[in-house]
N, CA and C atoms as a LAMMPS dump frame, in Angstrom:
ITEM: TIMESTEP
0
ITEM: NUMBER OF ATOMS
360
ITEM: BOX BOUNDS ff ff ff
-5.0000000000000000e+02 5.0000000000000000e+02
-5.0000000000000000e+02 5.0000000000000000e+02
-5.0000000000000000e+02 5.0000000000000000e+02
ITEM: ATOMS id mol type element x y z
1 1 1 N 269.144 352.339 -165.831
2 1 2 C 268.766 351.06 -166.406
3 1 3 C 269.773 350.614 -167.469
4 2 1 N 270.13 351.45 -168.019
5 2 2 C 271.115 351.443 -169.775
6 2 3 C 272.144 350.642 -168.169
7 3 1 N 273.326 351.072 -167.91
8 3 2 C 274.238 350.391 -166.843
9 3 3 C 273.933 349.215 -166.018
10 4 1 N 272.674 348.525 -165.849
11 4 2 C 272.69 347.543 -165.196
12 4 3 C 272.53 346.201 -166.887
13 5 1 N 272.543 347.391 -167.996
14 5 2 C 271.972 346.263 -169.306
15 5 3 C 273.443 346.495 -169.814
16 6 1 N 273.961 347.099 -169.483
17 6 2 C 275.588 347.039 -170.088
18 6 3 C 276.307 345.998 -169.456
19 7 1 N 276.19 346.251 -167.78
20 7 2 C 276.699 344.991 -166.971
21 7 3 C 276.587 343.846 -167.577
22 8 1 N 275.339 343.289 -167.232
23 8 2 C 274.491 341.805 -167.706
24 8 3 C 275.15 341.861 -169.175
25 9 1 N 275.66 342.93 -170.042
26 9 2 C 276.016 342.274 -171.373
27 9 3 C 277.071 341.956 -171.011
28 10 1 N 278.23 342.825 -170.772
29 10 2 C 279.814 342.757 -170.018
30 10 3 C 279.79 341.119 -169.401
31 11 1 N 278.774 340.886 -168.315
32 11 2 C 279.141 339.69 -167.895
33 11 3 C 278.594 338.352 -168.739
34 12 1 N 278.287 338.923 -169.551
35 12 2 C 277.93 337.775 -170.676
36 12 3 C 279.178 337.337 -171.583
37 13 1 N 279.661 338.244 -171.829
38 13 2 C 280.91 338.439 -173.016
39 13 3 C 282.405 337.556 -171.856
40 14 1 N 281.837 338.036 -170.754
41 14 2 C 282.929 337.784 -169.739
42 14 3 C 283.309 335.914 -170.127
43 15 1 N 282.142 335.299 -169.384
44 15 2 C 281.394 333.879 -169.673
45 15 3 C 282.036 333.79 -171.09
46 16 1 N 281.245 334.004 -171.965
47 16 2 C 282.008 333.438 -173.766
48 16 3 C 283.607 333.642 -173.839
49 17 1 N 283.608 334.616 -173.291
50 17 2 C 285.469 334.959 -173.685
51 17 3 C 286.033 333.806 -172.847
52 18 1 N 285.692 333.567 -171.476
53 18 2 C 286.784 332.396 -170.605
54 18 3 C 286.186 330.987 -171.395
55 19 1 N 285.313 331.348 -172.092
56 19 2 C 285.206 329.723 -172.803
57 19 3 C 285.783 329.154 -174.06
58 20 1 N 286.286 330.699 -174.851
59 20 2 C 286.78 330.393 -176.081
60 20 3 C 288.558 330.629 -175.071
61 21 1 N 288.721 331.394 -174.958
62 21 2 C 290.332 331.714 -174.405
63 21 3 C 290.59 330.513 -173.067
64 22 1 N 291.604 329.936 -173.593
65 22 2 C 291.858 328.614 -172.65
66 22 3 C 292.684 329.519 -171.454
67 23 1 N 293.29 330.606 -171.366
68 23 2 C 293.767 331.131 -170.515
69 23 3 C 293.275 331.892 -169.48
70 24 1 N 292.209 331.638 -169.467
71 24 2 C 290.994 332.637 -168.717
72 24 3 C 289.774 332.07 -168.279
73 25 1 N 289.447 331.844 -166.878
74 25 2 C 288.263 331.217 -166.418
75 25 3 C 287.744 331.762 -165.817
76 26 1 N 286.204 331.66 -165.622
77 26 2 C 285.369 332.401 -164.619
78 26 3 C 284.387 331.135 -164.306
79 27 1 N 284.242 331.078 -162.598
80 27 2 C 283.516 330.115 -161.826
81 27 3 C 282.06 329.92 -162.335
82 28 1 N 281.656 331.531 -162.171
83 28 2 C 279.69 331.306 -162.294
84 28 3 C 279.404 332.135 -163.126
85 29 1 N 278.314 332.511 -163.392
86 29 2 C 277.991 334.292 -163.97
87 29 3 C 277.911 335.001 -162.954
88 30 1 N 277.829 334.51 -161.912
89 30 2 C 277.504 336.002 -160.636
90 30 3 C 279.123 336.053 -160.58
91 31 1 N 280.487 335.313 -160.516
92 31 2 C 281.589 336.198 -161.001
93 31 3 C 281.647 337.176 -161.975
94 32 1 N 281.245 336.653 -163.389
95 32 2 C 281.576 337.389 -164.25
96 32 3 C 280.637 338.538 -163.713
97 33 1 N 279.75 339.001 -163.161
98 33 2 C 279.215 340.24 -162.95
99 33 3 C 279.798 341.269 -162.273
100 34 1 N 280.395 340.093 -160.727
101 34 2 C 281.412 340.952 -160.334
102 34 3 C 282.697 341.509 -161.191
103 35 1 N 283.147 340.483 -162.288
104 35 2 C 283.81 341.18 -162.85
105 35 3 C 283.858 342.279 -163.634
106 36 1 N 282.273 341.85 -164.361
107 36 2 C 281.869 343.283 -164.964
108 36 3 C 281.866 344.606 -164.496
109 37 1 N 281.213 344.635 -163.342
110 37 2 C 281.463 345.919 -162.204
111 37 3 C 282.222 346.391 -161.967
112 38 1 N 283.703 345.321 -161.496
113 38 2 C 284.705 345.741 -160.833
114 38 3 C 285.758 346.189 -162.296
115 39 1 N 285.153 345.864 -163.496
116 39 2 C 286.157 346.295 -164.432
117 39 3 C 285.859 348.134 -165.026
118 40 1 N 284.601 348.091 -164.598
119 40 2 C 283.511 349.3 -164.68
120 40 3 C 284.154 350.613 -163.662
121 41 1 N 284.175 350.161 -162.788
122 41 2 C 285.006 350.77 -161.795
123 41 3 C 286.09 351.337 -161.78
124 42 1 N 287.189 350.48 -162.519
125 42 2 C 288.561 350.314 -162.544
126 42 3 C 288.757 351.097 -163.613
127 43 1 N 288.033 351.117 -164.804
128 43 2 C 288.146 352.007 -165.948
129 43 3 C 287.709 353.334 -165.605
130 44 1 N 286.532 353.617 -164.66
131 44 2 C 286.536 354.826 -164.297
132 44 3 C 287.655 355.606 -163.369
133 45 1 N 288.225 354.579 -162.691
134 45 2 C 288.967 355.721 -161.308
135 45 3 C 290.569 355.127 -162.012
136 46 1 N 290.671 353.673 -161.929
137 46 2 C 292.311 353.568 -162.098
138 46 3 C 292.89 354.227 -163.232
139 47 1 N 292.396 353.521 -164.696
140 47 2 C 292.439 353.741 -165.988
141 47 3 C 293.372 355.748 -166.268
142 48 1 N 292.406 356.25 -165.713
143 48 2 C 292.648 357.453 -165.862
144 48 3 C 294.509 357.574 -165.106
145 49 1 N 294.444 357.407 -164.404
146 49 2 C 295.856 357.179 -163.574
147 49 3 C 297.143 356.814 -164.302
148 50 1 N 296.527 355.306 -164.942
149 50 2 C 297.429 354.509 -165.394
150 50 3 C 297.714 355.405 -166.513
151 51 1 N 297.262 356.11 -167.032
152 51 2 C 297.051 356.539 -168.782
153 51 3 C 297.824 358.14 -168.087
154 52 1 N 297.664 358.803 -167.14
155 52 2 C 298.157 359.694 -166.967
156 52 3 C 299.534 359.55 -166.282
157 53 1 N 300.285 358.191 -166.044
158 53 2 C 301.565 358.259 -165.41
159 53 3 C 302.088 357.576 -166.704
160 54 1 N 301.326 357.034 -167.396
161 54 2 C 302.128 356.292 -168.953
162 54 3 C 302.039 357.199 -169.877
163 55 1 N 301.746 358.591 -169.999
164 55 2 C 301.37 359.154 -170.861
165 55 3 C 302.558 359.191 -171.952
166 56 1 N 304.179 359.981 -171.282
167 56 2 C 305.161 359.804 -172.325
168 56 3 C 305.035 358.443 -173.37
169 57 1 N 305.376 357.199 -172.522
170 57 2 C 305.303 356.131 -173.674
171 57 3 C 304.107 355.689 -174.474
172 58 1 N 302.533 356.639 -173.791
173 58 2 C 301.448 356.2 -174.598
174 58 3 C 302.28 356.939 -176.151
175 59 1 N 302.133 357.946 -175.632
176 59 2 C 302.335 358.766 -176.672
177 59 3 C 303.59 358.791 -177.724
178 60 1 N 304.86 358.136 -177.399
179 60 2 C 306.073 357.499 -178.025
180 60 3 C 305.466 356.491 -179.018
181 61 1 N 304.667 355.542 -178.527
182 61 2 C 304.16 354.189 -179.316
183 61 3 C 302.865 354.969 -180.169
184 62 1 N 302.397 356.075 -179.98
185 62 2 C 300.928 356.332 -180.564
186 62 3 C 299.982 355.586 -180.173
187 63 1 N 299.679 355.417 -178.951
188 63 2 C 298.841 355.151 -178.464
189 63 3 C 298.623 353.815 -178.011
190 64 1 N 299.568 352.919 -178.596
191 64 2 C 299.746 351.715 -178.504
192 64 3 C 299.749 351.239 -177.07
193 65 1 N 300.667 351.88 -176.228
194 65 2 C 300.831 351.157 -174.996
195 65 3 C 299.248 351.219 -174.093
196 66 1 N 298.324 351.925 -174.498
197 66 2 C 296.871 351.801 -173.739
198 66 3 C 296.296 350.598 -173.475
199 67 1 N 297.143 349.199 -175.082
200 67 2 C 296.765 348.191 -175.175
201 67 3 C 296.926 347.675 -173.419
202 68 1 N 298.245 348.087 -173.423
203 68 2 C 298.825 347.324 -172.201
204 68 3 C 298.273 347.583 -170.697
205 69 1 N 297.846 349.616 -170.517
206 69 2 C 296.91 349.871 -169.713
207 69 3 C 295.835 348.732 -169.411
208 70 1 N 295.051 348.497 -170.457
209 70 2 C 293.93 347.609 -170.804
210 70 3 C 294.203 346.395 -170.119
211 71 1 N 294.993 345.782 -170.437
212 71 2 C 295.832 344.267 -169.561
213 71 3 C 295.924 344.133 -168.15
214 72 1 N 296.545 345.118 -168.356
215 72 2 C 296.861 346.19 -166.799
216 72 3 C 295.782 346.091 -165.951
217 73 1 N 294.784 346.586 -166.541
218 73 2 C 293.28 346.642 -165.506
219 73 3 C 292.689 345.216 -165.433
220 74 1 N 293.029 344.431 -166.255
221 74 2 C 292.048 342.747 -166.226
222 74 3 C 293.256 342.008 -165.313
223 75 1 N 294.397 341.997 -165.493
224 75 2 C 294.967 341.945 -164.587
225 75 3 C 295.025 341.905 -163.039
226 76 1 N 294.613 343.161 -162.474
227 76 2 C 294.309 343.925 -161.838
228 76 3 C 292.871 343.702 -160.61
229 77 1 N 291.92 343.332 -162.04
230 77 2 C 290.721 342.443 -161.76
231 77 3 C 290.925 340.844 -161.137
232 78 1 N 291.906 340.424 -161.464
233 78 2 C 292.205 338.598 -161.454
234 78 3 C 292.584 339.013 -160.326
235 79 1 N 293.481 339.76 -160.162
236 79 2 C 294.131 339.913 -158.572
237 79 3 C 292.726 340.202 -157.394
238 80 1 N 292.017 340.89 -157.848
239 80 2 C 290.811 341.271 -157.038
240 80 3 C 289.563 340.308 -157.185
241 81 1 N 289.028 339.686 -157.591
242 81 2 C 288.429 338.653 -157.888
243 81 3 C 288.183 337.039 -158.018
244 82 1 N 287.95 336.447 -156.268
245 82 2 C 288.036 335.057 -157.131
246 82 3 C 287.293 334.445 -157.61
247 83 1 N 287.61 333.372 -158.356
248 83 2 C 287.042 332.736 -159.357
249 83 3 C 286.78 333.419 -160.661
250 84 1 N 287.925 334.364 -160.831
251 84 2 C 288.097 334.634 -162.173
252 84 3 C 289.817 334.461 -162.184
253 85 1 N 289.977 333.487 -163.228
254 85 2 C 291.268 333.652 -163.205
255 85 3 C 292.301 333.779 -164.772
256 86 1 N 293.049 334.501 -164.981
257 86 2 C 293.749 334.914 -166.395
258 86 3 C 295.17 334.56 -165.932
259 87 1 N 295.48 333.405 -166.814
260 87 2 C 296.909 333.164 -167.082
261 87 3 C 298.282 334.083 -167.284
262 88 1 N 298.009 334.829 -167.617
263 88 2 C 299.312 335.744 -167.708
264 88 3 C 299.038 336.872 -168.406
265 89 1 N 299.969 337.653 -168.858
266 89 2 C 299.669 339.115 -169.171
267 89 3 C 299.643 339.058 -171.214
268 90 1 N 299.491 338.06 -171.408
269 90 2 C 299.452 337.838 -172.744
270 90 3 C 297.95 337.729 -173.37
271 91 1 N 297.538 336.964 -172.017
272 91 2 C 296.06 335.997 -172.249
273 91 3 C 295.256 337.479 -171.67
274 92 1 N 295.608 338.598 -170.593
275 92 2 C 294.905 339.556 -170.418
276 92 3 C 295.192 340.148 -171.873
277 93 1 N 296.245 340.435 -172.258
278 93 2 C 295.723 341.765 -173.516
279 93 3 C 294.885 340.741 -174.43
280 94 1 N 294.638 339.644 -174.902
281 94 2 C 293.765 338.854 -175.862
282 94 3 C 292.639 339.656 -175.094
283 95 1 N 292.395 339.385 -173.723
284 95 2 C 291.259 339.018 -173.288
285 95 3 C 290.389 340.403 -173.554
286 96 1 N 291.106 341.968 -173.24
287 96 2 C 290.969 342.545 -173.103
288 96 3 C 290.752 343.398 -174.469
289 97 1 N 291.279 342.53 -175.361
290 97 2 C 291.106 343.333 -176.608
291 97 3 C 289.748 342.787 -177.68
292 98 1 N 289.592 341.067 -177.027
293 98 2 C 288.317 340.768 -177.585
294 98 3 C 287.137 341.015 -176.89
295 99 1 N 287.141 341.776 -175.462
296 99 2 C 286.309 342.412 -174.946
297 99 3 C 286.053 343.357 -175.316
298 100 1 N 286.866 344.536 -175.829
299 100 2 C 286.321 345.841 -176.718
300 100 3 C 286.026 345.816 -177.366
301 101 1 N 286.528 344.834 -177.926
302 101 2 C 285.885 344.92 -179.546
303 101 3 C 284.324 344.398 -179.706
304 102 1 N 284.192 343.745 -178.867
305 102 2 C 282.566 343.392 -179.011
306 102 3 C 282.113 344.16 -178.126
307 103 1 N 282.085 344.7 -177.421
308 103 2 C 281.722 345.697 -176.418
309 103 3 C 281.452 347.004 -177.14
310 104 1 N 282.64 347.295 -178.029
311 104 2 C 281.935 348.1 -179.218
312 104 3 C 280.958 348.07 -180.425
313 105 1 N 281.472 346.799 -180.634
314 105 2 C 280.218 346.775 -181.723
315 105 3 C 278.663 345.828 -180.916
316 106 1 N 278.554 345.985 -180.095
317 106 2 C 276.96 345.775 -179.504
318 106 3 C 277.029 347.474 -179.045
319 107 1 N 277.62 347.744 -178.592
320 107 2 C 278.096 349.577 -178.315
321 107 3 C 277.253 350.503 -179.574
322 108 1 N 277.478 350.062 -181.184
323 108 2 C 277.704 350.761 -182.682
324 108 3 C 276.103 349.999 -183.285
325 109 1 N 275.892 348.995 -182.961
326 109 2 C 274.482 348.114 -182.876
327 109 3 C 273.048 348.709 -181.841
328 110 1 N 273.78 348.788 -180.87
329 110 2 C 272.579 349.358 -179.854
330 110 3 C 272.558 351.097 -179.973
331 111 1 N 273.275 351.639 -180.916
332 111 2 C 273.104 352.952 -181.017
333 111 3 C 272.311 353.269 -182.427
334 112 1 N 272.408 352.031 -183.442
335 112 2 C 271.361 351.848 -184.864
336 112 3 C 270.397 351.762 -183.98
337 113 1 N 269.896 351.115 -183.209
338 113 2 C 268.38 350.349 -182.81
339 113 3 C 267.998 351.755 -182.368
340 114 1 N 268.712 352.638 -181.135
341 114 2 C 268.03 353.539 -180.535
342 114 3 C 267.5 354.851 -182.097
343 115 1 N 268.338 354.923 -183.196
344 115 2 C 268.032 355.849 -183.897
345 115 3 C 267.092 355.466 -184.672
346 116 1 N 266.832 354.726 -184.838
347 116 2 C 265.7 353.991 -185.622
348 116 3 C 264.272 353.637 -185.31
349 117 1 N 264.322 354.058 -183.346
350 117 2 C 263.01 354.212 -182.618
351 117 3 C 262.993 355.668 -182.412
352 118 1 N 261.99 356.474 -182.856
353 118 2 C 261.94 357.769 -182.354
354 118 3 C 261.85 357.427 -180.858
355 119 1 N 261.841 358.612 -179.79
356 119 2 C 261.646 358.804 -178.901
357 119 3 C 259.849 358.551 -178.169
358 120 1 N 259.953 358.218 -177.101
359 120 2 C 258.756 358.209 -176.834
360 120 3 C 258.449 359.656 -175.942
C-alpha cells in the first residue's frame, strides 16, 4: 500500500514540477503515473548500473556526478514515455533535483507522522 501512496505522490510532484519548469511537460496525470513507475523502475534496475560504470568520476567529483546519473534516468524516461516531455539535459537535472528534494522531505514528514502514531 505505502508504494502505490508513494506513486500517486511521485505523480503528483510530477504534474507541479512540469507546471512550474517551462522545460518539462506532462499530458494527463495517468502520464505522470506512468512516469512515476517507470522512474521507480529505472532507479531500481538502471541507476545501479549507471552508478557502477560512473563510479571512477562519481567518486573524482565526490559524488557530484550522481547529479547527472539522476538526469540520466529522467532523460531516459522522456525517451520512454509519451506525453512527457523534458527539454534538454539541463531542464532534466532541475527537474530531477526538485523532485528529490521534495520527495525527501514528504519522505522526513511522513516518517514524523508514522513515529508519533504508536503502532496498532
Amino acid at each position: 500500500m505505502k508504494v502505490l501512496i508513494q506513486l500517486v505522490v511521485t505523480a503528483i510532484f510530477v504534474v507541479m514540477l512540469s507546471n512550474i519548469l517551462p522545460g518539462v511537460s506532462v499530458d494527463s496525470f495517468l502520464t505522470s503515473l506512468v512516469v512515476a513507475a517507470l522512474l521507480a523502475l529505472l532507479n531500481i534496475f538502471v541507476r545501479p548500473l549507471l552508478i557502477l560504470f560512473t563510479l571512477p568520476i562519481t567518486v573524482f567529483t565526490f559524488g557530484l556526478f550522481l547529479l547527472v546519473v539522476n538526469a540520466l534516468i529522467i532523460l531516459i524516461c522522456d525517451a520512454m514515455v509519451t506525453g512527457f516531455d523534458v527539454s534538454g539535459f539541463w531542464y532534466a537535472l532541475l527537474f530531477s533535483l526538485l523532485l528529490s528534494i521534495v520527495q525527501s522531505v514528504v519522505r522526513n514528514l511522513s516518517r514524523k507522522a508514522d513515529s508519533t502514531h504508536p503502532p496498532r
